[in-house]
N, C-alpha and C positions, 0 to 999 in steps of 0.2 A: 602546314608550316614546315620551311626546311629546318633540319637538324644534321647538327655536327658530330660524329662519334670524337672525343678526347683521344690525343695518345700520348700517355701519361708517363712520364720517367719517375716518377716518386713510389711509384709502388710496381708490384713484380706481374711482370708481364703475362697474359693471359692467351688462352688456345679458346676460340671457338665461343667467345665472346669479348665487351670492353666493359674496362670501368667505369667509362662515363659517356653519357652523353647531353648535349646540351639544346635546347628548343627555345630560341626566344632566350629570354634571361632566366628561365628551368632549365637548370641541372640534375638529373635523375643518374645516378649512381647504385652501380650495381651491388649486392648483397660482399661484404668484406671479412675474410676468414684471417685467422692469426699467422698470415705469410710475412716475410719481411720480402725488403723488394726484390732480392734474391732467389724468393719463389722457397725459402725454406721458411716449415714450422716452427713457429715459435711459442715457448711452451709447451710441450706437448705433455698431457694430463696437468697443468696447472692452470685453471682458470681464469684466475687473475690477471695474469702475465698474457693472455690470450686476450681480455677483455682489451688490456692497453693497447696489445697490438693491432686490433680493431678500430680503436680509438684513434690512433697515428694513423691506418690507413685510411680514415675519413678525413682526418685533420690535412695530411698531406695531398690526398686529392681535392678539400676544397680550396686550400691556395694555390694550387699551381690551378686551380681551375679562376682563382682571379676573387675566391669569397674565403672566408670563415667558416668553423661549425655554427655559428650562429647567425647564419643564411639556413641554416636546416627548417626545412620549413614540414619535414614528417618522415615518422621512420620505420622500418619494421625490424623487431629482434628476435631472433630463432636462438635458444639456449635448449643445450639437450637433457637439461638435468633443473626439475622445481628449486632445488635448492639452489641454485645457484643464483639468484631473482636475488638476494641481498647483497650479495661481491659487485653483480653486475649496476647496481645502484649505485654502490657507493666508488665503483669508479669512475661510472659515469659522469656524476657531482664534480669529479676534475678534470671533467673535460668541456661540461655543459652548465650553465647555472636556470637558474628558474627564470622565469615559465617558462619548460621545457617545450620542445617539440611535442606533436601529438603524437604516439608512438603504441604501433600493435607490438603486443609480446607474446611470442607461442614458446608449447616449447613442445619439443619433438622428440623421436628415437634416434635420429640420428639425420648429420649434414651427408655433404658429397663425400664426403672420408670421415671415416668415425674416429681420427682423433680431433678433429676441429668440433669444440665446442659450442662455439656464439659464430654467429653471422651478422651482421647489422646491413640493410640496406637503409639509401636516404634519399630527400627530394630535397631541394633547396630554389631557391631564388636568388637569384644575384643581382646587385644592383649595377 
């Protein structure tokens, strides 16, 4: 099946990969660190403020991709630190509601730069 790579103005533009691609009505988007679309950190050592930023950049690439977060149809979450599995929850809850996606959660030593704490990729369906 042909696929289309997205080129996406909502979020900050990328070197040596894209944020999205699309197959059919599958959307596969790639893992999302706390840039804003300016390509600067946000939040740097604050979690929280990092989760959100994660947050927006799914939110804004599924509608300019033409869905919702809630076309999310499975996710994976890399958080560098155990503790951080209860902030990461309960921001989520404003941005998802129940029955969530089905969703791996690792958590690691470290992303591509160790001040990015969370990465979220997604899979979606669009109608």
């Amino acid at each position: 099946m042909a696929h289309e790579i997205l080129k996406l103005k909502s979020v900050h533009s990328t070197v040596g990969y894209s944020h999205a691609a699309k197959a059919g009505n599958s959307l596969y988007v790639a893992g999302q660190i706390a840039q804003d679309v300016d390509g600067n950190l946000v939040g740097k050592g604050d979690f929280e403020t990092q989760v959100r930023q994660v947050y927006t950049n799914l939110k804004n690439i599924m509608l300019e991709a033409g869905g919702s977060l809630q076309d999310i149809v499975k996710m994976t979450t890399f958080l560098t630190h155990y503790n951080y599995i209860e902030t990461f929850r309960s921001v989520r809850n404003e941005y998802l509601s129940e029955p969530f996606p089905p969703n791996t959660l690792l958590i690691i030593e470290s992303l591509a730069l160790p001040d990015y704490m969370i990465e979220i990729e997604a899979i979606a369906v669009l109608d």
